[in-house]
C-alpha positions in Angstrom: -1.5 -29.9 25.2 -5.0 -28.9 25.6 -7.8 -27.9 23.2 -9.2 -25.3 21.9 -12.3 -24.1 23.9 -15.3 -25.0 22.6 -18.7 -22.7 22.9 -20.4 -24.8 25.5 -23.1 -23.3 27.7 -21.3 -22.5 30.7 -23.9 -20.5 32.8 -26.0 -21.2 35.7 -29.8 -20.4 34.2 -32.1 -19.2 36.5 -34.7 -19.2 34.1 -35.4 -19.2 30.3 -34.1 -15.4 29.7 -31.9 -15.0 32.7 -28.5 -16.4 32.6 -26.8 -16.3 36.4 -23.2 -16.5 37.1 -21.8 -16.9 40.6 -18.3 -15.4 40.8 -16.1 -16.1 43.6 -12.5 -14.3 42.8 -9.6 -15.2 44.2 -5.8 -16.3 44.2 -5.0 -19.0 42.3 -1.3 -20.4 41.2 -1.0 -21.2 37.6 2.3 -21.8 35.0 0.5 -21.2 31.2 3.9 -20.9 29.6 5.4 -23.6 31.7 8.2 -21.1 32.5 7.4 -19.5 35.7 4.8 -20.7 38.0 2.5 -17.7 39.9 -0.5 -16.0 41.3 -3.1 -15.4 38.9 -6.4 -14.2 39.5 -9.2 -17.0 39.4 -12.6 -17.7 39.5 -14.4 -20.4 41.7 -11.3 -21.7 42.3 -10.4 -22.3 38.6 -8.3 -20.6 35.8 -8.1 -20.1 33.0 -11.6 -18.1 33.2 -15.2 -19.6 32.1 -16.0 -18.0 29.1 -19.3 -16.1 29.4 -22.5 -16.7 27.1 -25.5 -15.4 26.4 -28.1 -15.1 23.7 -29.5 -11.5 22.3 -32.7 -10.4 24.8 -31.7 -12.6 27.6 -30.9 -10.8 31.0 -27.4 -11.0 32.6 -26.7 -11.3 36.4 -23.3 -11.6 37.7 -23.0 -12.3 41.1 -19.4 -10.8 42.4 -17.7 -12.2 45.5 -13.6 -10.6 46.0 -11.8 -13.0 48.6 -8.6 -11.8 47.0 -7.7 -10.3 50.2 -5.3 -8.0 49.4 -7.1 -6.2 46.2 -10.1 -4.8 45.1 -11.5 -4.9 41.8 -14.3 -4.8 39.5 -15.6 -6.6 36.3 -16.1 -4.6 32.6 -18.2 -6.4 29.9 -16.3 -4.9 27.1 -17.7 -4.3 23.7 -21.5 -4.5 25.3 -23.5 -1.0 25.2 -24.9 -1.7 28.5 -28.5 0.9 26.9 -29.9 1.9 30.0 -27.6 0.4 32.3 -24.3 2.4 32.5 -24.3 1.8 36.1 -23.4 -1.6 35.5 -19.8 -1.2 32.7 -17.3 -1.7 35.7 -14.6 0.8 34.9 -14.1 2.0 38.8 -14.0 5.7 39.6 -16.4 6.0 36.6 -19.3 3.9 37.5 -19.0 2.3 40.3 -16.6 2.3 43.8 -14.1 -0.8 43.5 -15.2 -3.9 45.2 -13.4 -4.4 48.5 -12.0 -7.6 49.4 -14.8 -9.9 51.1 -17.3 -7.8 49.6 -20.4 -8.8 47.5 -21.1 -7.0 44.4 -23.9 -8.0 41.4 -24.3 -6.9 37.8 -27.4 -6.9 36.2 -28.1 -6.0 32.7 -29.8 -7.0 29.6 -28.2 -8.1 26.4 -29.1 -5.9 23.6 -26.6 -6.4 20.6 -24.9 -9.9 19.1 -21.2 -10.4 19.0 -17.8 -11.4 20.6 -16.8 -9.8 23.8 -14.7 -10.2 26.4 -14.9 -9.7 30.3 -12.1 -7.9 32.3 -11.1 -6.2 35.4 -11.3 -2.5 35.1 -9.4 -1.7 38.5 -5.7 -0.2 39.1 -4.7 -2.3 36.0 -5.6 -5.4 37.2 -6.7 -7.4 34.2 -3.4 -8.4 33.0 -3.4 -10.8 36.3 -5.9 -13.1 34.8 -8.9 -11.7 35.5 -9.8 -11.5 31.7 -11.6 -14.1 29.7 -13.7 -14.2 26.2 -17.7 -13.3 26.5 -19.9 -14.5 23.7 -23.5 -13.2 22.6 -25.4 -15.7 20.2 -27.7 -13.9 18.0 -30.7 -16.9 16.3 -30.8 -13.8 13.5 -27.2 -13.9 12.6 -26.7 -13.3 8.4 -24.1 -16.5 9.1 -26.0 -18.9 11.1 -25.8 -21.2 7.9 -22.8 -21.0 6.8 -20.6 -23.0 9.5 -20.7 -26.2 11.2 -18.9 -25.4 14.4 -18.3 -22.1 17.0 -15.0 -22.1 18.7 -13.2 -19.5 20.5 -10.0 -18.7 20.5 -7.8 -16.0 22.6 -4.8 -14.4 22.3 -2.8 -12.7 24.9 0.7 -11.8 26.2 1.7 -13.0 29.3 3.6 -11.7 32.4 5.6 -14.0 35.0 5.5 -10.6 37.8 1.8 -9.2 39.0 0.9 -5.9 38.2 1.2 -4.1 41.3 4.7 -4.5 41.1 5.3 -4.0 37.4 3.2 -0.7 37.8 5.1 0.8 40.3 8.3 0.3 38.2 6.9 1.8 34.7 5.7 4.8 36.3 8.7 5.7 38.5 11.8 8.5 38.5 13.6 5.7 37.3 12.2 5.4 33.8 11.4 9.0 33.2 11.2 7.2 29.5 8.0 5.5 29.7 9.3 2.6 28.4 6.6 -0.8 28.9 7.6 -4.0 30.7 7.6 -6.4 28.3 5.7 -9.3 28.4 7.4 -12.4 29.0 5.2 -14.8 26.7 2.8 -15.2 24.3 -0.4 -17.2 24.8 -3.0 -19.0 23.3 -6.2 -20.0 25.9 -3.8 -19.2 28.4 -1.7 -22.0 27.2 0.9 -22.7 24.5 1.3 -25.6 22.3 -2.8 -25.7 21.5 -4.2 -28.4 19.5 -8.0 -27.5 17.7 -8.9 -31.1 16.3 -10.8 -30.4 12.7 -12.3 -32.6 10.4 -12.5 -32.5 6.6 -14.3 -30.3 4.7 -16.0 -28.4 7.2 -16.4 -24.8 7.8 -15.4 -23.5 11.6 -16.6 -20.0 13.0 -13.6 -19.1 14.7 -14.3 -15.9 17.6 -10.8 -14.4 18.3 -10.0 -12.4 20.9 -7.1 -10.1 21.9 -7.2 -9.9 25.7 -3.6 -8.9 26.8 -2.6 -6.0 28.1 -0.5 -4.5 25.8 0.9 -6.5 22.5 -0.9 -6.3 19.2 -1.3 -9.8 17.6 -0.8 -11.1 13.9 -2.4 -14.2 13.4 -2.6 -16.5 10.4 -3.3 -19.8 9.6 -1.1 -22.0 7.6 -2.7 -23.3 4.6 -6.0 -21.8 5.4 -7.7 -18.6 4.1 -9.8 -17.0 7.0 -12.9 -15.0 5.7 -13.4 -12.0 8.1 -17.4 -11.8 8.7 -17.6 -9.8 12.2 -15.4 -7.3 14.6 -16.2 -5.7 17.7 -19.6 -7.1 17.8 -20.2 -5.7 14.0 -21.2 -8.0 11.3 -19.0 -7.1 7.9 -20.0 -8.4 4.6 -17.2 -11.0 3.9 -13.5 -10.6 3.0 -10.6 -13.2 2.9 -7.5 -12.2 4.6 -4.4 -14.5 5.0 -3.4 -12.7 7.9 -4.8 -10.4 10.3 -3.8 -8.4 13.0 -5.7 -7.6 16.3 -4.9 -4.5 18.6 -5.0 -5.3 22.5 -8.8 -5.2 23.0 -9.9 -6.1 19.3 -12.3 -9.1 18.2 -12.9 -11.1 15.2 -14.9 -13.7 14.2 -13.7 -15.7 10.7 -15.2 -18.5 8.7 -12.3 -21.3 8.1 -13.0 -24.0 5.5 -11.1 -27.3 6.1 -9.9 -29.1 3.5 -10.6 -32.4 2.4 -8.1 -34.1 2.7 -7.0 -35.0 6.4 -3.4 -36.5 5.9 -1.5 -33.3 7.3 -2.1 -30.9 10.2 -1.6 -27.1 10.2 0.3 -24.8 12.5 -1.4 -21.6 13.7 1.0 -18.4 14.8 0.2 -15.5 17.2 3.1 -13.1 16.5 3.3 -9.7 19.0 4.2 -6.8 17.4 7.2 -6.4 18.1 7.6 -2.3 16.9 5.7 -2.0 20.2 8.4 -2.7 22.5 11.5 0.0 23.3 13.9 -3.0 24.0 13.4 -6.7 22.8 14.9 -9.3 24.9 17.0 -11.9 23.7 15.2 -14.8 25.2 11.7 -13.4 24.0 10.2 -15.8 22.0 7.2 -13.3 20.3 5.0 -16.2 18.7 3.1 -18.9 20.0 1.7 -21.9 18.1 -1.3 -23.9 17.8 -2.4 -26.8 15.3 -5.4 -27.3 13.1 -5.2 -30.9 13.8 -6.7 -33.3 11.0 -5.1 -36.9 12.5 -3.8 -37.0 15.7 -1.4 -39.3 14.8 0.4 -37.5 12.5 3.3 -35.1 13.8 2.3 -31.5 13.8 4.7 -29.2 11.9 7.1 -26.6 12.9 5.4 -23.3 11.7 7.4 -21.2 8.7 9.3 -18.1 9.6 8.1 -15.2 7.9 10.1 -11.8 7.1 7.3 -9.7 7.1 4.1 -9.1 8.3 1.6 -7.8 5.5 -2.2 -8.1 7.8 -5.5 -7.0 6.3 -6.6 -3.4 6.5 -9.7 -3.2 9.0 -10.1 0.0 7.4 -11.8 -1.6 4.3 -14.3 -3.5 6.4 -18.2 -2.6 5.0 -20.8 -3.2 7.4 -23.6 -5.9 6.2 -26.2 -3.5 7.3 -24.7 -0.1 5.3 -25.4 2.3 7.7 -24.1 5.4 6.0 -21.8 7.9 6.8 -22.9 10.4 9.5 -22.3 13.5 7.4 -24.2 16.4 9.9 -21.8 16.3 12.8 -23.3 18.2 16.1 -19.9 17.9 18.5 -16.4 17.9 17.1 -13.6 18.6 19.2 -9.5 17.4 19.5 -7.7 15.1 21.6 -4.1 15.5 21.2 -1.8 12.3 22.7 1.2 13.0 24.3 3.5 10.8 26.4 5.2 13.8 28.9 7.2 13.6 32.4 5.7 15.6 35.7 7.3 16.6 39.0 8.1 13.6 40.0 10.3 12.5 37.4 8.0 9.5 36.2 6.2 9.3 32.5 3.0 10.3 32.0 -0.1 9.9 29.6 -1.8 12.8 28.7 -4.7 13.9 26.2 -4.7 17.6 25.5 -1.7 18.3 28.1 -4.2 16.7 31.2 -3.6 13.0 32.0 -6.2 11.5 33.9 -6.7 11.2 37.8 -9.5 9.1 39.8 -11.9 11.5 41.4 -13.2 10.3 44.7 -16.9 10.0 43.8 -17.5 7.9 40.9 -18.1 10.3 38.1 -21.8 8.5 37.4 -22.4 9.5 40.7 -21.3 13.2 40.5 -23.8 13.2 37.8 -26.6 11.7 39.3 -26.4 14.2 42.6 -25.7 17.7 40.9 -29.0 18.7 39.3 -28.5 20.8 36.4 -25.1 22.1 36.9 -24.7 18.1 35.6 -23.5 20.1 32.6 -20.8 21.5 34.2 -17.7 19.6 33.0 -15.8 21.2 35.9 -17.1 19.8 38.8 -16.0 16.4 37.8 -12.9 17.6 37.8 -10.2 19.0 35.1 -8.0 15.9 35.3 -11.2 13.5 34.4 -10.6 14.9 30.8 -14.6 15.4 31.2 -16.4 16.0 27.8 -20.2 17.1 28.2 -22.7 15.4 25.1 -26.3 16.0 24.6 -28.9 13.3 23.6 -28.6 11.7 20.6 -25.8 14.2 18.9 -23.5 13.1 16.4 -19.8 13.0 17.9 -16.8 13.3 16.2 -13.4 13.0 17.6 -10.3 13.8 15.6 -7.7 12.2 17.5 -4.1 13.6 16.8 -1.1 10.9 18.0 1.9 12.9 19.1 3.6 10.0 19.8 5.9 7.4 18.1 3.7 4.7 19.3 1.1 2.8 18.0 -1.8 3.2 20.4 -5.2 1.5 20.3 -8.5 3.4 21.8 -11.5 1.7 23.0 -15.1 3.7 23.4 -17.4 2.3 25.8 -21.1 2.5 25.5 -21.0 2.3 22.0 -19.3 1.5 18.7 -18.1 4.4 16.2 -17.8 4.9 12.6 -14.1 5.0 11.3 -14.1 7.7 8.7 -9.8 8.7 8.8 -6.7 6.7 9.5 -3.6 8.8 8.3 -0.4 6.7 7.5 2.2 6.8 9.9 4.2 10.3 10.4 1.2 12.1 9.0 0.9 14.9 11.8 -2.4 16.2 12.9 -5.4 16.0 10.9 -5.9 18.8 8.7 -9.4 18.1 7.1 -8.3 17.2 3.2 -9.5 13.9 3.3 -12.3 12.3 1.4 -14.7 10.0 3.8 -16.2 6.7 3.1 -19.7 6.5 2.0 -20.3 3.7 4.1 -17.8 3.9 7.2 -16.6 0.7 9.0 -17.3 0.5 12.5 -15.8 -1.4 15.7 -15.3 0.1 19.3 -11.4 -0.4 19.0 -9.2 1.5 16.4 -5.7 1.6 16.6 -3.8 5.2 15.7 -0.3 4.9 13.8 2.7 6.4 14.9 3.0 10.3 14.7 -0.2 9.7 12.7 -4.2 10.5 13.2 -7.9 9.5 13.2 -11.0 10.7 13.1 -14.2 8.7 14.7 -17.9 9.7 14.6 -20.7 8.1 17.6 -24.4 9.0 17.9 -24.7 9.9 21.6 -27.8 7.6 21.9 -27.0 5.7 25.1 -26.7 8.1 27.9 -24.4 7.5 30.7 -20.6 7.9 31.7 -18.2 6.4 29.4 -14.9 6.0 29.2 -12.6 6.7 25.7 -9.1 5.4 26.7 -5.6 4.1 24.7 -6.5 -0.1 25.8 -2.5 -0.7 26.3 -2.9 -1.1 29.9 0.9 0.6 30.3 -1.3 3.9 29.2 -4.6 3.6 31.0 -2.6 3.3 34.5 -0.3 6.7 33.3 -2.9 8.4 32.1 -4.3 8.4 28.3 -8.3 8.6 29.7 -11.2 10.7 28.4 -14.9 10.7 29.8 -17.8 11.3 27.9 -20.6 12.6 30.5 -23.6 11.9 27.8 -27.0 13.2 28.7 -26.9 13.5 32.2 -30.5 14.9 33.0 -31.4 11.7 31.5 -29.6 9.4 33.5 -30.8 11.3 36.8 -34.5 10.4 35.7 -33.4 7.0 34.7 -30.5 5.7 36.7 -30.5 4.5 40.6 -27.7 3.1 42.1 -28.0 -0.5 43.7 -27.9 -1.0 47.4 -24.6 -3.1 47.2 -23.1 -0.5 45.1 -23.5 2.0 47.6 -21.9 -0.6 50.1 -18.4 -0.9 48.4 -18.3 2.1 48.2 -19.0 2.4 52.0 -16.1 -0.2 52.7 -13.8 1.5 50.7 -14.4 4.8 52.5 -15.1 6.7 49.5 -18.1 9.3 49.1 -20.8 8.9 46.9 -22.2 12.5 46.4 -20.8 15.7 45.3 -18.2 17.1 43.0 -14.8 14.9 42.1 -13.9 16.3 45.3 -16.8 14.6 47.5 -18.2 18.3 48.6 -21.7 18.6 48.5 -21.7 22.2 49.4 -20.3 23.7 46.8 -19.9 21.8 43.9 -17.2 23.8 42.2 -14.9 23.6 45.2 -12.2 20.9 44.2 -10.8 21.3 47.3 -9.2 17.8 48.5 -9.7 15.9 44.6 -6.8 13.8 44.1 -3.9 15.8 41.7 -1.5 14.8 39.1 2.5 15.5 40.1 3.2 19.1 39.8 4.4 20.0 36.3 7.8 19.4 35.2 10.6 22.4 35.5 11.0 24.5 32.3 13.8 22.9 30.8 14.0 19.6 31.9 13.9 16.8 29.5 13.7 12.7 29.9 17.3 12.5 29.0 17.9 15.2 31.5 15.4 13.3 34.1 17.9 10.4 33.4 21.2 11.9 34.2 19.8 14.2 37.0 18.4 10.4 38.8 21.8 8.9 38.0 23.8 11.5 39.5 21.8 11.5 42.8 21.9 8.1 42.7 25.8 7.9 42.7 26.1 10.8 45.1 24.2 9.0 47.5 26.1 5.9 47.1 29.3 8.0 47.5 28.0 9.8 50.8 26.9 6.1 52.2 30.5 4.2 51.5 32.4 7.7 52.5 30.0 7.0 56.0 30.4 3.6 56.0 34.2 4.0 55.6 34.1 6.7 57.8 32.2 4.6 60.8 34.9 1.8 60.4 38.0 3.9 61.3 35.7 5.7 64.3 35.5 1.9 65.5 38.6 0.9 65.6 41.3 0.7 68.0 45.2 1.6 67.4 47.4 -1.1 68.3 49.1 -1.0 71.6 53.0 -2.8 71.7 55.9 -3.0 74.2 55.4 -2.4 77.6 53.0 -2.9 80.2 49.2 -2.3 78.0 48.0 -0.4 81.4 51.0 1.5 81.1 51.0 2.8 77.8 47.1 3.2 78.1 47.6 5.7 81.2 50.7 7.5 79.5 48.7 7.6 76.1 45.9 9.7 78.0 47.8 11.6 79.7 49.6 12.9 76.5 46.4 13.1 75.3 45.3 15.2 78.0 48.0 17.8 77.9 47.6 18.4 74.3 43.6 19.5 75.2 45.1 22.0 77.5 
């Protein structure tokens, strides 16, 4: 068994308001569910990952180091704002070029907002792999400083025994034209099972839990305990008790827990994925994982209760402790219809308003930064970057229409967003009847129902290039992306790329000016930018897809054992009896012979 993490100061400081961190990533071989031992992705030779601190003002540097060999990647501080420092979020083929294996790579930004974070890779869908581990920003201001005795942290993840690259390549592929996601093999808490959080009597805990798996939402509850919800996504809320809760991939809380007094009996805690997530549900998944509130050590800790039903809080009803109203005057509204579609190529795609996203070959940041005023120009950073152009300090609003019968949870970087609509499920598209809350909640994660809508409002008051993406990491790889290019005259008075930047970029042979394309010339020539599969033929349908692949499938097989059968007869040799073998050889020929003539 091992404990739940504490908040310790893990950082190297390199002075009072400058908190270093030397990264060196590699390969590591771990077995968190102790079912199947493999590579995970480690840091410094360790994993699970150090949890990252910090304290509101202090200055971040992160220095990056990728001996995984045979990957690149990148780092995202998810949930931080990164004002005035875009060029340091991580997502590749936005900001920055991915970091090459053996390459050196720092971030360097300042910590401007309080909360619970997490850290992740944001490269080819990476994270997943272990790369992925809480970040926590202390704030001496904090409305709850007073009201606990003790800060732990506590994540929550699903867990896969094959690496990604392979389990990518098998989701999107001809042969599951139904875009149906692997499911996970496990369920984990601190990258373990079986945890143990010792408690003592009548004592309040600050518990920071984090969802940082690639694809199950979590309910979690406490036996026994009533958690009082006080902060999400970095957002303090004025309190509410919840008995359960239930945390998209991606989403954070922080909850007050009082312990009771007395200390004769210890307490399970459950993580339960969601299971409505998952096309097919295999026998030997076991979707919960346990921990224990643990008053006496001494004393067994009890099975956990099976529940029927799952009956979470509404993050909906959250109210922000410092009432920032709604943002009625709304400058920028526009649609983003999902849709989970086939191409060409017989695979399932992601797609907002019929386009599913596609890497350009210059980062996006730095299309913007070297194309002057036609910056504005959502075309030259491509079609299939789902490019949306905002000015300075509008008010946003995106009404987000799920065409889907999944559940599907979107993350904004660069900033948090009011919540103002979240239809039931099987609502259809937002039609504009509803009534919004005076004072909205607000968190950068927000899950859509099935078949079902939401609408979101931002102030553009952070310029750079962020991405708006579904956080189920099945999604991001097939497609469900959006950019928001947000005051890019700004950022080419403000923004300059690091020298090391430049350099992975350089290793990985990509170019670091010009359109999506990489042409400098003419920058609405996307000549040579990477392309989705050609469309689907009219007509065709996944079912279709399936029978079509099946039938080739068997064909081939036919062709191959009708060859292989064929090939055996050509080898063989008819029998020869009686007689002299020379004999009957010659006078065989001969036959043979006259028959040709």
């Amino acid at each position: 068994m091992v404990s739940v993490w504490l908040l310790l100061a893990v950082p190297v400081f390199a002075s009072a308001a400058t908190v270093t961190y030397d990264f060196n990533i590699t390969w590591v071989n771990e077995n968190p569910d102790n079912a199947f031992e493999r590579p995970v992705i480690g840091i410094n030779g360790q994993w699970p990952l150090p949890i990252m601190t910090a304290t509101v003002g202090d200055r971040v540097v992160v220095n990056v180091q990728n001996h995984l060999g045979n990957q690149s990647t990148s780092l995202h501080f998810h949930g931080l704002y990164m004002n005035g420092s875009t060029e340091m979020d991580g997502p590749v083929a936005a900001t920055q070029c991915p970091i090459a294996p053996e390459s050196k790579f720092t971030y360097d930004f300042n910590i401007t907002q309080p909360g619970t974070y997490w850290y992740h890779s944001h490269d080819s869908g990476q994270y997943p792999d272990g790369i992925r581990a809480p970040l926590i920003i202390h704030d001496p201001d904090s409305p709850y400083k007073d009201q606990y005795d003790e800060e732990l942290v506590l994540s929550i993840s699903d867990w896969y025994h094959d690496q990604m690259a392979d389990l990518i390549k098998q989701f999107i592929s001809v042969t599951n034209p139904t875009g149906a996601e692997p499911v996970p093999d496990a369920a984990l808490f601190n990258d373990t099972q079986n945890l143990t959080t010792p408690v003592q009597p009548g004592k309040t805990y600050m518990f920071r839990i984090v969802n940082i798996g690639a694809f199950a939402g979590q309910y979690f509850w406490m036996e026994g305990h009533t958690m009082r919800i006080v902060e999400v996504d970095g957002i303090y809320t004025e309190p509410a008790e919840a008995d359960m809760i239930y945390l998209t991939a991606a989403q954070r809380y922080s909850v007050l827990v009082t312990t009771k007094d007395d200390a004769s009996t210890n307490f399970a805690y459950v993580a339960s994925m969601d299971e409505d997530l998952f096309d097919t549900i295999p026998d030997s998944l076991n979707p919960n994982v346990t921990g224990w509130l643990v008053y006496d050590s001494s004393v067994p800790n009890p099975a956990p209760a099976l529940l029927d039903s799952f009956d979470p809080f509404d993050d909906f009803n959250l109210v922000p402790t410092d009432k920032e109203p709604l943002w009625d005057r709304v400058d920028y509204s526009f649609n983003l219809d999902v849709a989970m579609n086939n191409l060409g190529d017989g695979a399932n795609y992601a797609f907002f308003n019929d386009i599913t996203y596609i890497r350009p070959k210059v980062p996006t940041l730095y299309t913007a930064l070297s194309s002057g005023p036609t910056a504005f120009n959502s075309t030259i950073y491509s079609p299939d970057t789902n490019a949306f152009i905002l000015q300075k300090n509008q008010v946003v609003e995106i009404i987000l229409n799920n065409n889907d019968p999944g559940k599907h949870p979107f993350h904004l970087h660069g900033h948090s967003f009011q919540a103002i609509v979240r239809s039931e499920e099987e609502a259809g598209n937002y039609v504009g009847n509803e009534t919004f809350p005076a004072i909205p909640m607000r968190r950068d994660t927000f899950m859509v129902r099935p078949n079902g809508n939401f609408v979101i409002r931002f102030r553009a008051d952070n310029p750079g290039i962020w991405l708006f993406h579904c956080h189920i990491e099945w999604h991001i790889a097939s497609g469900l992306v959006a950019t928001m290019i947000e005051a890019p005259d700004v950022l080419q008075q403000t923004i300059s790329i690091p020298r090391d930047h430049i350099d992975s970029c350089i290793a990985e042979k990509l170019p670091t000016e010009g359109n999506a394309a990489g042409n400098t010339v003419d920058l609405f020539d996307l000549s040579g930018a990477h392309k989705p599969p050609p469309p689907l033929p009219a007509g065709f349908e996944a079912r279709g897809i399936v029978a079509l692949v099946f039938s080739c499938l068997c064909a081939f097989l036919g062709v191959g054992v009708i060859a292989w059968y064929g090939a055996g007869e050509i080898g063989k040799k008819e029998p020869v009896t009686g007689g002299d073998t020379a004999e009957t050889a010659a006078a065989a020929a001969a036959a043979a012979d006259g028959e040709s003539r």
